[in-house]
Every structure is written in structure tokens, then in C-alpha cells.
BABA-362350 format. One record per residue (C-alpha): x, y, z; residue in three letters. Coordinates in steps of 0.02 Angstrom, whole numbers, plus 50000, padded with zeros to 5 digits. Layout:
XYZALA ...
END
This chain:
435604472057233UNK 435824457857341UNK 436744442157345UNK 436014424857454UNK 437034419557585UNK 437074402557504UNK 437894408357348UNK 439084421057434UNK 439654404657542UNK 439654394757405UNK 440994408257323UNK 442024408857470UNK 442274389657482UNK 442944388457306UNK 443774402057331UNK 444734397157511UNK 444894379057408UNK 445884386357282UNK 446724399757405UNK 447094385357519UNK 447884374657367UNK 448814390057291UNK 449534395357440UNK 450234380257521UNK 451304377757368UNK 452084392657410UNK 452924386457549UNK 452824368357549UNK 452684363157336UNK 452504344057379UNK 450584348957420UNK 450534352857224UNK 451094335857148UNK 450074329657056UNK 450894313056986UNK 452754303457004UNK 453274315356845UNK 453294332556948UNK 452304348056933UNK 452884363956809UNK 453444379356919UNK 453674397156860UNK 455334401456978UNK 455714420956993UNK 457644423657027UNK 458464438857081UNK 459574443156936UNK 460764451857011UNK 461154439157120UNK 462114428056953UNK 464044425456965UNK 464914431656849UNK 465674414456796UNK 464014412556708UNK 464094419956525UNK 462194420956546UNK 460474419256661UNK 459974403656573UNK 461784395056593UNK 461474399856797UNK 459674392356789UNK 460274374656728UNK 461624375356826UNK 460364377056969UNK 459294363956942UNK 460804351956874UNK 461454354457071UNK 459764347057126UNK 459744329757199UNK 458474317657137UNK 458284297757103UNK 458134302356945UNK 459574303656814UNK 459244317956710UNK 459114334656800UNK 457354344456759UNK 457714353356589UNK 457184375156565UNK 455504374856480UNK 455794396156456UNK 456554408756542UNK 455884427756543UNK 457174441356582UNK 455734455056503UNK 454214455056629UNK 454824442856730UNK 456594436156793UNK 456734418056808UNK 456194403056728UNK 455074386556704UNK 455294368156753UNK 454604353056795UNK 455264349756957UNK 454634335557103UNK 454184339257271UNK 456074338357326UNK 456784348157193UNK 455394361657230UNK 455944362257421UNK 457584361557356UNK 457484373957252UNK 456314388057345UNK 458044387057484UNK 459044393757395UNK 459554412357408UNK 459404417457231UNK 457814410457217UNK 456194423057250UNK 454644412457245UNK 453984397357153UNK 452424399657072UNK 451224383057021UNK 450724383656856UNK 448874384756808UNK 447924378856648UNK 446844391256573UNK 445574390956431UNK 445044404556310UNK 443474412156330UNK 442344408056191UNK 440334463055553UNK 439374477255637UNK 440124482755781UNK 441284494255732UNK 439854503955677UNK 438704503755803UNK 440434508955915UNK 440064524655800UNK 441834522755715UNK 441354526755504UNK 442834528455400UNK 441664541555306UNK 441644554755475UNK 442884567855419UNK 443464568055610UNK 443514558055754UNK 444494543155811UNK 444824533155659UNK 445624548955568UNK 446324556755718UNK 447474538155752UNK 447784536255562UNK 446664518355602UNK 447844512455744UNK 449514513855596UNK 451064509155669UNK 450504501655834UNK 450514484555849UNK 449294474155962UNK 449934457556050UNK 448514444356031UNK 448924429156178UNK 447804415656085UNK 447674400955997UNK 448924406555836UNK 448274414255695UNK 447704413555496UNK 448914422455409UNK 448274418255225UNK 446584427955273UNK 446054445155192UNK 445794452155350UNK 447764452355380UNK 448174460555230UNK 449454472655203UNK 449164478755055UNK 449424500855051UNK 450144498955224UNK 451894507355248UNK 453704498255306UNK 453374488655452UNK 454024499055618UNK 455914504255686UNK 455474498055835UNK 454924483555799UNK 455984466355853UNK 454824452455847UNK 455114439555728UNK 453934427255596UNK 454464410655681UNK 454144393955556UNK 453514380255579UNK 452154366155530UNK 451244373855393UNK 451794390555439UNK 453284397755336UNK 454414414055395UNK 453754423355234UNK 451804420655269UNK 451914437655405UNK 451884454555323UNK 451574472555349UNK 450174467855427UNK 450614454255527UNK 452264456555570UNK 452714443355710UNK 452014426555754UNK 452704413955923UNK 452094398355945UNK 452474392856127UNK 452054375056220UNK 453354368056316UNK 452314370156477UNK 451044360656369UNK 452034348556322UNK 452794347156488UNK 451054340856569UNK 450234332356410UNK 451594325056315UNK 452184327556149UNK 450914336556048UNK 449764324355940UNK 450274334755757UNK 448974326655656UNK 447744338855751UNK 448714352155806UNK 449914363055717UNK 451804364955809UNK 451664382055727UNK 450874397855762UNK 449554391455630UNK 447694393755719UNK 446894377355724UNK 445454382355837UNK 444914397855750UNK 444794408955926UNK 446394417455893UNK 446274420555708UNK 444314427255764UNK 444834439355894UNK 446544444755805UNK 445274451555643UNK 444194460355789UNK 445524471855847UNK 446694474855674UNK 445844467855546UNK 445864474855385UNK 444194481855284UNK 443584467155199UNK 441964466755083UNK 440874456755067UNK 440844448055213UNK 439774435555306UNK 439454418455378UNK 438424406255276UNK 437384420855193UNK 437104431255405UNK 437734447655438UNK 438344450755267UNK 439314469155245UNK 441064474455276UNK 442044464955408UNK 443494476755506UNK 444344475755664UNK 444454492055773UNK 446004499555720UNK 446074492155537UNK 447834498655512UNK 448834494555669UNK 449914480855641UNK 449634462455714UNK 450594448255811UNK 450024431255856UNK 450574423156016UNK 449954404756002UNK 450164397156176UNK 448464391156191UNK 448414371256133UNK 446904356856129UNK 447264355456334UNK 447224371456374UNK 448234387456410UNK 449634383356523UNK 450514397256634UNK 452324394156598UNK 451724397356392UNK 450754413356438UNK 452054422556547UNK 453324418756404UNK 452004428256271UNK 451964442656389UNK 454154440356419UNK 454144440756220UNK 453004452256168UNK 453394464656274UNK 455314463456209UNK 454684462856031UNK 453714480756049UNK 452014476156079UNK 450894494556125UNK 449404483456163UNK 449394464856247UNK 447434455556216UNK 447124443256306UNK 445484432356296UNK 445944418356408UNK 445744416356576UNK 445614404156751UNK 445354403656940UNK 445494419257023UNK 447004417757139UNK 448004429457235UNK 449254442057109UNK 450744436157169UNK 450154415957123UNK 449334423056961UNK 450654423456807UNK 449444433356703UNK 449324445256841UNK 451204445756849UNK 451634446356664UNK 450314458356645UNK 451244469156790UNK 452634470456693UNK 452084474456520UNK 451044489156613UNK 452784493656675UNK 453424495556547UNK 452044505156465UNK 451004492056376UNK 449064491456397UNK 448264476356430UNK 446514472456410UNK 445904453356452UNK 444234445056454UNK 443004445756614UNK 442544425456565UNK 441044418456531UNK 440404412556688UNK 438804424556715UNK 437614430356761UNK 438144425056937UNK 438774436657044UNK 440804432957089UNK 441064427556944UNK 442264437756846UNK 444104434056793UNK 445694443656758UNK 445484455856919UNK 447104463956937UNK 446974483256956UNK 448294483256801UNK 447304476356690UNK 445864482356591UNK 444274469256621UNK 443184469356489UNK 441394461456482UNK 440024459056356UNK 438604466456267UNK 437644466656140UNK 437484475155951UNK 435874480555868UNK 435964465855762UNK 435144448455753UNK 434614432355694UNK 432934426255752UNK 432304408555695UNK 430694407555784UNK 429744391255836UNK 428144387455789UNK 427214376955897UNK 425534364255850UNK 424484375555957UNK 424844391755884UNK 426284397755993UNK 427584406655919UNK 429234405756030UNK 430684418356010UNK 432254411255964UNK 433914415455881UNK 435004405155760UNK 436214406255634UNK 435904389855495UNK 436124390255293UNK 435644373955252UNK 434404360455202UNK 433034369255291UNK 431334362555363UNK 429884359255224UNK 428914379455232UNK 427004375355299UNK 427454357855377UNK 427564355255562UNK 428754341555595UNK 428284329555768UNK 429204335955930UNK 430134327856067UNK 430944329256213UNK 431904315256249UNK 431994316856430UNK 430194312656424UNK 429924297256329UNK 430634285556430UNK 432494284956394UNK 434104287056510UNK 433114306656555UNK 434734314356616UNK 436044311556455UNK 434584311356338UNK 433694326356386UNK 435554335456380UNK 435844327356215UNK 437424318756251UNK 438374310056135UNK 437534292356095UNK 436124296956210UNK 434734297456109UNK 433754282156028UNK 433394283255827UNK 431864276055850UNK 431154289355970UNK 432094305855848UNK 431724302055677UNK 430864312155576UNK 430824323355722UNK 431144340455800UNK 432234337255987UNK 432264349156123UNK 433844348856207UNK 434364355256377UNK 436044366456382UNK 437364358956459UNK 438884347856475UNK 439194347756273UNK 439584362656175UNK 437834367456090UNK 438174362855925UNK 438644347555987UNK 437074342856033UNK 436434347355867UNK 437724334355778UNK 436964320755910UNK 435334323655869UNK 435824323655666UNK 436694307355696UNK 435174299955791UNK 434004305155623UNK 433534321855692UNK 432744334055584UNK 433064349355681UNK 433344354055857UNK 432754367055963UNK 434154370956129UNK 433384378456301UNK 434304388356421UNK 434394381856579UNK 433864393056726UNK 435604398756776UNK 435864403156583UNK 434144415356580UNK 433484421056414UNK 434904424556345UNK 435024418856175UNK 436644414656059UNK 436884413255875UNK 437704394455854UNK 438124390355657UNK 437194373655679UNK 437474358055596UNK 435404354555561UNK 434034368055583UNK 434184371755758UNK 433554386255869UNK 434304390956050UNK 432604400056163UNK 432434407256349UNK 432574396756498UNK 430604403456502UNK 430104398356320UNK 431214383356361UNK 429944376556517UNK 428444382456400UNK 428824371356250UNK 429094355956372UNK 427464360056451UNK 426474357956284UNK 427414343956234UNK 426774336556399UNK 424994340056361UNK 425064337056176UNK 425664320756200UNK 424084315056339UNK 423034320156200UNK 422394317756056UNK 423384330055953UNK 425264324555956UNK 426594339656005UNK 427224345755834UNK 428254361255760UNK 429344370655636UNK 430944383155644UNK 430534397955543UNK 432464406755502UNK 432264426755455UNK 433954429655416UNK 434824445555491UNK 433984460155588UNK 434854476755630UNK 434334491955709UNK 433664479955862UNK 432944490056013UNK 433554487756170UNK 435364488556129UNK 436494486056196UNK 436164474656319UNK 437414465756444UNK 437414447256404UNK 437034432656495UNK 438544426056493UNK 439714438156550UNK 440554437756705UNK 440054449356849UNK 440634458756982UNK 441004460757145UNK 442924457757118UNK 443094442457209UNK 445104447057224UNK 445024464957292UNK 443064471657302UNK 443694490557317UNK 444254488157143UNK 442704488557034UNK 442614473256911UNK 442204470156754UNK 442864489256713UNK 441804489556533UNK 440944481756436UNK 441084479756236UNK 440274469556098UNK 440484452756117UNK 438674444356066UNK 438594435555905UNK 440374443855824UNK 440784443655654UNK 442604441155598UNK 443874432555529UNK 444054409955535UNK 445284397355451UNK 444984384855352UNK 444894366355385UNK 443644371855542UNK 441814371655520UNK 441194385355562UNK 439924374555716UNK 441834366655776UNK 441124350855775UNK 442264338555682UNK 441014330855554UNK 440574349155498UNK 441584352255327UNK 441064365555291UNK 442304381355238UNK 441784400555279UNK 443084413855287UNK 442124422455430UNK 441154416755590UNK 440044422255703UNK 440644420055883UNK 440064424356075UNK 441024427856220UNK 441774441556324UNK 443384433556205UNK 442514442156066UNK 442354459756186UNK 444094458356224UNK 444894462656072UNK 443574475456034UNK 444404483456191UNK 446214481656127UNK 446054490255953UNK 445324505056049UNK 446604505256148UNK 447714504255999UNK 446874517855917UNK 447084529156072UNK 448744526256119UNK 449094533555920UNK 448054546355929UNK 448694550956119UNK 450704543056117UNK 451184551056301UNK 449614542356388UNK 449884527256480UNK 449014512656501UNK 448324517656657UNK 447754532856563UNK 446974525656438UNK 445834514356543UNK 445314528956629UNK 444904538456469UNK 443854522256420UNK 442914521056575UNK 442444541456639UNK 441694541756466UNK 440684524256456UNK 438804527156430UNK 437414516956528UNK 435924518456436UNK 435364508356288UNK 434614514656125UNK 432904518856188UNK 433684529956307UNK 433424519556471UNK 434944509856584UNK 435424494456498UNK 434704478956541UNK 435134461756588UNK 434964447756448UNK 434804434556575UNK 433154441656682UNK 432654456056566UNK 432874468056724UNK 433974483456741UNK 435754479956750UNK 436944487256880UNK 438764489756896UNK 439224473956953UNK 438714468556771UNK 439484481556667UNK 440694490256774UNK 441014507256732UNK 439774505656572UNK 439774501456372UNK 441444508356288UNK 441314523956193UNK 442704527156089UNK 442354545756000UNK 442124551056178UNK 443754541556253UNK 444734549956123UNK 444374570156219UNK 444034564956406UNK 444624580156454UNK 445184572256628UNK 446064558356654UNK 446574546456817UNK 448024541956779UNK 449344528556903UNK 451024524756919UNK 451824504656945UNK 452214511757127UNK 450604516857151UNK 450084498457106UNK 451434493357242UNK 450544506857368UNK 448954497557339UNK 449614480857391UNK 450514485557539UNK 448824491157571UNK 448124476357535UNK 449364466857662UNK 450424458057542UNK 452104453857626UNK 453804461057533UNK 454064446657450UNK 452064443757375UNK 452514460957302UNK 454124459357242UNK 453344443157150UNK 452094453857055UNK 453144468757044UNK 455014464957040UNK 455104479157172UNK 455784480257327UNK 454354487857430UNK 454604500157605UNK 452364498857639UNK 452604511457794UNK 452304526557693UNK 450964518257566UNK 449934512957751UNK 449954529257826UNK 449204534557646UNK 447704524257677UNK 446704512457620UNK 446884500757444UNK 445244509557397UNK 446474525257382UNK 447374517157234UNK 446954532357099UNK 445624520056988UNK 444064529256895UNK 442774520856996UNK 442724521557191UNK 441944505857293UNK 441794504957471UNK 441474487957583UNK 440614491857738UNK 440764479357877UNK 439254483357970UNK 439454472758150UNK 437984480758232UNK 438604499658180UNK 437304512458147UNK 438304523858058UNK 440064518557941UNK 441224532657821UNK 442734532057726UNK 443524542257643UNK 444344541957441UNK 445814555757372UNK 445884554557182UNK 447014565457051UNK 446414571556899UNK 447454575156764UNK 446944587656617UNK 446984582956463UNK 445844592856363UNK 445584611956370UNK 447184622256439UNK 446154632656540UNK 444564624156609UNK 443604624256780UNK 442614606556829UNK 441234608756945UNK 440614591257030UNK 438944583857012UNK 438704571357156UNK 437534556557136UNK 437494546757309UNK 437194528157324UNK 435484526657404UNK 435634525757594UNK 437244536757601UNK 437924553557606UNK 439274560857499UNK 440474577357495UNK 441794582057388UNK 443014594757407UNK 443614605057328UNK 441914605257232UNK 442714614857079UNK 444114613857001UNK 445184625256912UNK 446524619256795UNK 447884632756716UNK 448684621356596UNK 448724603156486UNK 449514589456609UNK 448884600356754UNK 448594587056911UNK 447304592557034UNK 446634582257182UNK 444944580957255UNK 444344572257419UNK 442554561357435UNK 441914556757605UNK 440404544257612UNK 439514542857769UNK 438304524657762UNK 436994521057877UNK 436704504857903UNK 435344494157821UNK 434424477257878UNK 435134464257809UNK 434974441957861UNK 436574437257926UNK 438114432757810UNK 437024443957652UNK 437494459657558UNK 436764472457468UNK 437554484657333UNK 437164501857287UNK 437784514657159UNK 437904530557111UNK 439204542457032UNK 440524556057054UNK 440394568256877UNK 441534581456847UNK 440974593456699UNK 441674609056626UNK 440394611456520UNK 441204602656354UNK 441714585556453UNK 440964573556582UNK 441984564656644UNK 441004551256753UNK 441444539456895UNK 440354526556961UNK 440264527057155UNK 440124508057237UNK 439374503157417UNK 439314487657490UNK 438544482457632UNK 438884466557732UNK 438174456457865UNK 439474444557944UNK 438734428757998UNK 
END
């Protein structure tokens, strides 16, 4: 696999831009103001540093910032404090007050706050969980009973069936959250099921304003739909029947139907702002959160600048899993979000289940396509005139996009408009071409999107086809309209298909590898389901999002590595009850060693976006497989100070890691350990630096951990990365007892390969350990560079 030179620059400019911006705030904030009002700061304190005259932390904060000079009168006011993951505070503070602040001796670091965005049925099937098997995961976790999953999100819909509690028991001892009220949203609408619900936006409001409540609820009510979809995919309840506008009908359930639920709203019409998501993690963390989800995500920064990074630190610390979204910003390479070694990076694939709506095209042509549209449909037998507006003489660039009041009525009516994919969201473009008289619409990828295809609930028969198909249905509109025989076509809708061959398949849109953070951590770690998602949606939210669509449906169909995400978190869930003593490092590992690469004809999975063989740069470790996670039989399991080893490793000063960790650090020992590829992770990746060297090695130690058979032996099965060689020692091993620890060495010895300056090239292969019963697999990474 290789990556141009262009596009590996291109990465590294953004990502020195942001560095560059990130980092200077660190020492010097004023470089971060971004108006006369201030800028919101996430200040970490050292607690033990507050006098005693102080009854408590927040008292000390104000006090702190009321002792700050400014022209201004008031004093900047606490937006939150955290005293769970993280100790300190958030304000909006000028450059002056910053530089003010950062001096004095309590006062750790100040971090700038970031705006993040969420990344926007069958699968628990084809994930092989059946209520009806008389063993296996779902009956071995009592359905994920009595653990409770955090979903970070936009709120929630508490009235729908798929947060139910009926024939659940008492709601959990440990539990402490609460069922906060507010617009809409009354104490007594949580239950067994959903047993806490936050709502937090003063960093929100702190940037934007008050809150415009006419469109947004100041309540953990859900009025975008995203968190209400991805709570029902990890905990929702068995609900039959189920579907969206007649598709996918059958029983909707999350992953671990039976684990309780609660909704951390902190994600608002502007975004998701850092300040709001590090007091989710403070709170549900204290509350008793097992499992944090996260499906939102932003600019991949250094940990000690990244709050998610640092209040997912601490809920790992204190024994919470976290599992977060990759983003949606493949299939380009350097793409994927939510990096830290701490979290659990999940990606998207696909289901064996569709919803093809052909086109027909005047010649004869029948394009591929995929949609999902209950409607007024298209006349059956007619073929309706076809345009693209791009080539009829209008303003091309907005028209051919189908921007809002782009396209003429007098050049769409009565007719069928290709549009290009871009700027708008794509059902957008379908309420443009409505509004223009439109009679259906047919969306083309773009050539960075590929062939991948997604299911939109469109507002008008509408189709979305390849990037391919795309340039092919423009070409005969071209020559249809020089001759004699106008361009014309139809959409023909056939419903839902399952049992679809290749699945799965990793989808165009999720984000890929290498780590852009730390590339000796492999990135995305799995991938889940997260094409064309059934589950739960409010009301008062057409099921398209666009505003003019009134139409009601208890369940949507949704996209995203958001929608893999929570897929992720109810396994988790359902492990961590089956297994109660394995951490969350554990249970990662446990996901990944037993992750499967081929599709269901038997071959490796491919790539949605090209149709080629994927690699692990686009799924990581592999697809989840959670009968197999459940008996991994060996497990790689890390400590928080390993995490600390890794970034001493990694050259972060005592104070970067005491940011992250809330540690004081001593690196000496954790440097003469290594390298940060020596952090104990389930897949091993190597960057070679090849400077005119023939010959490179390195070397990895891992510890295995049995959890399966008291008395086993593992023999190793080595698969090298073409172009290398690989030895591992001890080649068997030989465990006496449950919670046994063994640990191995792997040397790789690279030669080196031709490559243009300033290009790389990846190769895989794996490290297997069997004892005959488990295989427990780990994919081997090498990458080799050629500096400029």
C-alpha cells in the first residue's frame, strides 16, 4: 500500500497547522483569541494544592479567577468543574487572564477548547448474537443486565419502545446518576431502563450565546435524532415490528438489550464543545458508567491538548471502557479520529442487507444504485426526461451540486436531476430539487467518495450511484442531448435485500489508518456495522432531517462509523458482564485477537470505495466478532502506568503527562524499557526510517494473559509482512493456571525497498498464537518511509 507524497504533505501541513495553533496556546493563550469576548479554557489544578480556608475546589476556582485583573467588571464565571477524570475547571477567560492564570502555581495547564461534531435492524444478527442460541454471549452476560453504557451524544428519546423497562429488575446499588429535568423532559420520564440523563452546554453557550429554545431543547431531550439512534444500537430493547417507511422491517435491538442506558446530551445545533464533553466523562464516570460511547469527534491533536483524550484517560483509570468513532472522513489515508491508545477506535462496515433502487437509462442501461424512499413514486413503464444541471447552461458549480436556490424551474420540471455530492447534506439536495419541480433525483459520488453507496430516506424518489456510474450517466446525457433522442430515465425501488454477498465490506466513508497521532499504535482498531443502521428516532424529525420533511417514523436508517460505535459499546457491555474482573484494556484486546478478515464468500474484505482488497489501515485489527471475544483464551491486557510508560516514550514532558494522566511521571525507567511500540497493544506496527539503510530491525515484548483453559500450551504461527523477517521467542508457550502472564519477544529484520522521495509503503502480516481451541491473532504493521 502506498501513500503519494502529495497527500502525505498535504496531511502533515494540516496537521503542523493545527499542532502549531494547539500548541502555542499552551504557553502563550493570547495566540488563541478569537474575538474581544475571550476564548473557553479547560484549566487542570493540582488539588492538593487548595487552602484549607476554602470549604471546597469550586469556592478556590472563583476565587482564582475573581483575583484576576481585567478592564472588565465582572470576573470570568466557572462554566464546570470536574474533580472525577479531571481536576480543574472551565472559563472564558481573555488573553490576560489566560497568562494570568497559567502563572500561577496551582495551576497545571490550560487547555483550548475545541468544537466537535458527531459522526453521522439486522446487525445484531449478522454479529451472530440470536436470543434463540442456548449459549453464547447474549445468555452468558444475561443481555448486558445491570451494566450501564454512557452514550456522549446529542440527548435522547425517552418515550421510545426501544428504552423500555418493562421485566427489567431494580435499577443498580451502584448506581448515582440522576434523571435531570428540563424543557420537555420531566425527572419521571427515565426508568429501569434509562436510568440517568445530563444535559450539559455552558461551553456552548459560552461561545454561541444563549441557546435559541424554539429549536433546541435545554434538556437532555434529543432533537437531532443521533443520540436517541446510537443509544437504541447499544441497549436497546427487542422491539417488533420495526422499520423505516416500510425498509428493513423485523425486530429492532441494540447489542446488549438489557444493560441499562444514560444519555449525556452535550452535543447542540453548533457543535460539540470540549468544556461540555470532559464534564460527560467527569459525570458519568462518578455516576457508575461500565461503558462510555462516544460518536463524536475533531482534529487530531496531541493527548495532552485533546479533552476527549484526557477524559477518556481517566474513565479508563478508573476502569471504564471507552469505545469512540474513527469519523467519517475516508477512504483517505490519515484520516482517522479518536487515536489515543486508551481508547477503543472503531470503524465501519457493512451488513448483508440492502436497498437497491436502480436507474434505468433511455438507452437501455441499467445503473446500480441504493435508496431508501416510501412515497409518491415514479409512474412504472414511463421514463421521465433527465438533466444535469451543470450542463445546461446555468451557474455549473452550485447547480450541478444542487445548492439551495441553485437550480432554475424552468430547466427541472417534470424532470429527473443528477446531482453532484457535496457541500449540502444529500437529502438536501433532494428537497432543492423538489422545490425547483423536480420529479426525482439521482446523487453521484464524487471521486474521493468511490462507489460507495448510502441509503438516504429521501424527500422525492431519489437514488445515490458510484462515482463510476456517476461519470457514465453524465456521459449519455451528453450524447443524448446532441441527438435526436433526448436523455431520459426512471428509478426502479426493490425494497430490502438480505443475505448480500460480499459482506461485510469496509465502507467508503470510514476513516483510515496510519494513526496520524502515534503510527506504532495501529488505528482504526475494528471495525463494526455502521452502513445503513436501523434503530431507534424521535419524533418531530423527519426521518431525511431536512426541515420541510414531516414526516414521523419511530426508527431510521442511519450511516456512519457513529452508527459502528455503539455497536462496539454494547459488546463491550455484554463482555464486561459476562467477564466482571477484565478491564478495559482487556476487553479491547479480547475484541481485536479474535476479529475476522474475510467476508462471506470466504475472501479478505474489500474496500467499498475502489472495490479492491482492503488492508489494515482500513479495518485495523478486523470486523468484531463477539461469540469469539467472549473465550479469547489470551488476552493483552495494560495498566494506566503502562499508558504513562508509552508517553515518556513518546517524549512527552512531565507536565504533557501529568495533563493526560494526573500522574506524576519518573520516564527514566519507562526509556530504558524501549520504545512506545512496546506499549502491550494487540497489534504491533513498526515505522522504518529508511535514510539510505539496507537493512532496519526492532524489536516488540508483549504479555499474554490466560484467560481460557487452566492448563494450555500456545504454539506461534508467524506470518511476516512481505519484505521482512520475523522470530519469536519463546515460540510456545506453556501456561499452568487462569490469570497466568507469560511474555514473548518478536524481532523484525526489514530490508529496505525503493521508494520516490518523501513516499511510504505499508505491509502486513500477523503474529497467531493457537492452542488448538483458540487463535488468538495479532496483525503485524510495517512501514516504510522515504524522507524527502
Amino acid at each position: 500500500m502506498a501513500f503519494s507524497l502529495l497527500h502525505l504533505l498535504l496531511s502533515l501541513i494540516i496537521s503542523l497547522s493545527s499542532l502549531s495553533n494547539f500548541s502555542a496556546s499552551s504557553s502563550s493563550p493570547e495566540n488563541n483569541n478569537q474575538n474581544d469576548g475571550g476564548k473557553t479554557f479547560i484549566v487542570q489544578v493540582q488539588p492538593d494544592s487548595k487552602p484549607s480556608i476554602f470549604p471546597t475546589h469550586h469556592d478556590w476556582y472563583s476565587s482564582s479567577l475573581s483575583s484576576l485583573s481585567s478592564s472588565s467588571s465582572q470576573p470570568p464565571t466557572i462554566l464546570h468543574t470536574y474533580s472525577t477524570v479531571f481536576h480543574g475547571f472551565s472559563a472564558k477567560l481573555s488573553p490576560s487572564q489566560a497568562n494570568q492564570l497559567q502563572s500561577l502555581s496551582h495551576v497545571i495547564s490550560l487547555i483550548p477548547e475545541q468544537v466537535r461534531h458527531i459522526h453521522t435492524t439486522r446487525s445484531p444478527e449478522f454479529l451472530g448474537l440470536r436470543t434463540t442460541d442456548p449459549a453464547g454471549l447474549l445468555k452468558e452476560s444475561d443481555f448486558g443486565s445491570d451494566l450501564v453504557i454512557g452514550v456522549i451524544d446529542t440527548g435522547i428519546w425517552p418515550e421510545r419502545q426501544s428504552f423500555h423497562d418493562r421485566e427489567l429488575g431494580p435499577i443498580p446499588t451502584k448506581w448515582k446518576g440522576s434523571c435531570v429535568a428540563g424543557k420537555d423532559f420531566a425527572a419521571n420520564l427515565c426508568n429501569r431502563k434509562l436510568i440517568g440523563a445530563r444535559f450539559f452546554s455552558a461551553g456552548f453557550e459560552s461561545t454561541n450565546g444563549k441557546m435559541n429554545e424554539t429549536t433546541e431543547y435545554r434538556s437532555p431531550r434529543d432533537s437531532d435524532g443521533h443520540g436517541t439512534h446510537t443509544a437504541s444500537i447499544a441497549a436497546g430493547r427487542y422491539v417488533f415490528p420495526a422499520s423505516t417507511l416500510g425498509y428493513a422491517k423485523g425486530v429492532a435491538a441494540g447489542m446488549a438489550p438489557k444493560a441499562r442506558l444514560a444519555a449525556y446530551k452535550v452535543c447542540w445545533s453548533a457543535g460539540c464543545y470540549d468544556s461540555d464533553i470532559l464534564a460527560a466523562f467527569d459525570a458519568a464516570v462518578a455516576d457508575g458508567c461500565d461503558v462510555v460511547s462516544l460518536s463524536v469527534g475533531g482534529v487530531v491533536v496531541p493527548y495532552y491538548l485533546d479533552a476527549i483524550a484526557i477524559g477518556a484517560f481517566g474513565a479508563s483509570d478508573a476502569g471504564v471502557f471507552v469505545s469512540a468513532s474513527a469519523g467519517n472522513g475516508g477512504p483517505g489515508g490519515l484520516t482517522v479520529t479518536n487515536v489515543a491508545p486508551w481508547v477503543t477506535t472503531v470503524g465501519a462496515g457493512t451488513i448483508d442487507r440492502d436497498f437497491p433502487a436502480d436507474v434505468k437509462l433511455g438507452n437501455g442501461r441499467t445503473i446500480p444504485g441504493m435508496s431508501v424512499y416510501s412515497g409518491p413514486g415514479l409512474a412504472a413503464g414511463r421514463m421521465y426526461p433527465l438533466v444535469y444541471a451543470d450542463s445546461e447552461g446555468s451557474d455549473g458549480y452550485s447547480s450541478s451540486l444542487c445548492l439551495e436556490g441553485s437550480l432554475s424551474q424552468d430547466l427541472v420540471k417534470g424532470k429527473i436531476v443528477v446531482c453532484d455530492r457535496g457541500i449540502n447534506s444529500r437529502a438536501a439536495k433532494g428537497d432543492v430539487v423538489r422545490k425547483a419541480g423536480g420529479v426525482g433525483m439521482i446523487l453521484a459520488n464524487g471521486v474521493f467518495d468511490g462507489e460507495g453507496l448510502v441509503a438516504d430516506c429521501h424527500v422525492l424518489p431519489a437514488t445515490a450511484v458510484g462515482a463510476a456510474t456517476g461519470d457514465e450517466i453524465r456521459r449519455y446525457i451528453t450524447a443524448a442531448s446532441k441527438s435526436k433522442s433526448p436523455p431520459t430515465a426512471t428509478i426502479v425501488f426493490k425494497g430490502t435485500r438480505i443475505r448480500v454477498r460480499p459482506a461485510p465490506v469496509v465502507a467508503s466513508f470510514s476513516a483510515r489508518g496510519p494513526n496520524p497521532q502515534a503510527p506504532e499504535i495501529l488505528k482504526p482498531d475494528v471495525i463494526a456495522p455502521g452502513l445503513n443502521i436501523l434503530a431507534a428516532w424521535p419524533d418531530k424529525i423527519g426521518p431525511s432531517g431536512v426541515a420541510s420533511d414531516k414526516r414521523n417514523t419511530e426508527f431510521n436508517i442511519l450511516s456512519g462509523t457513529s452508527m459502528a460505535c455503539p455497536h462496539v459499546s454494547g459488546l463491550a457491555a455484554l463482555l464486561k458482564a459476562a467477564h466482571p474482573d477484565w478491564s478495559p484494556a482487556a476487553i479491547r484486546s479480547a475484541l481485536m485477537t479474535t476479529a475476522y478478515t474475510v467476508d462471506n464468500r470466504g475472501e479478505t474484505m474489500l474496500d467499498e470505495s475502489s472495490g479492491n482488497t482492503s488492508t489494515v489501515m482500513d479495518f485495523g485489527a478486523g470486523h468484531v466478532h463477539p461469540q469469539k471475544a467472549m473465550d479469547p483464551g489470551l488476552v493483552y491486557d495494560i495498566t494506566s502506568y503502562d499508558y504513562v510508560n508509552f508517553l515518556c516514550n513518546y517524549n512527552y514532558t512531565t507536565k504533557n503527562i501529568q495533563t493526560v494522566t494526573r500522574k506524576l511521571a519518573n520516564c527514566n525507567g519507562a526509556k530504558r524499557a524501549g520504545h512506545a511500540g512496546n506499549l502491550n497493544y494487540p497489534s504491533l506496527s513498526v515505522v522504518f526510517q529508511q535514510y539510505g539503510k539496507h537493512k532496519m530491525n526492532t524489536h516488540f515484548i508483549r504479555t499474554v494473559t490466560n484467560v481460557g483453559d487452566p492448563k494450555s500450551v500456545y504454539q506461534v504461527r508467524i506470518s511476516p509482512p512481505a519484505g521482512t523477517t520475523v522470530t519469536v521467542e519463546p515460540e510456545r508457550l506453556a501456561f499452568r493456571r487462569v490469570g497466568q502472564k507469560l511474555n514473548f519477544l518478536v524481532r523484525v529484520h526489514a530490508l529496505a525497498v525503493k521508494l520516490s522521495p518523501g513516499s511510504t509503503s505499508v505491509t502486513s502480516g500477523s503474529i497467531v498464537w493457537s492452542d488448538g481451541k483458540h487463535t488468538v491473532t495479532s496483525p503485524l504493521v510495517v512501514t516504510m518511509q522515504q524522507p524527502l
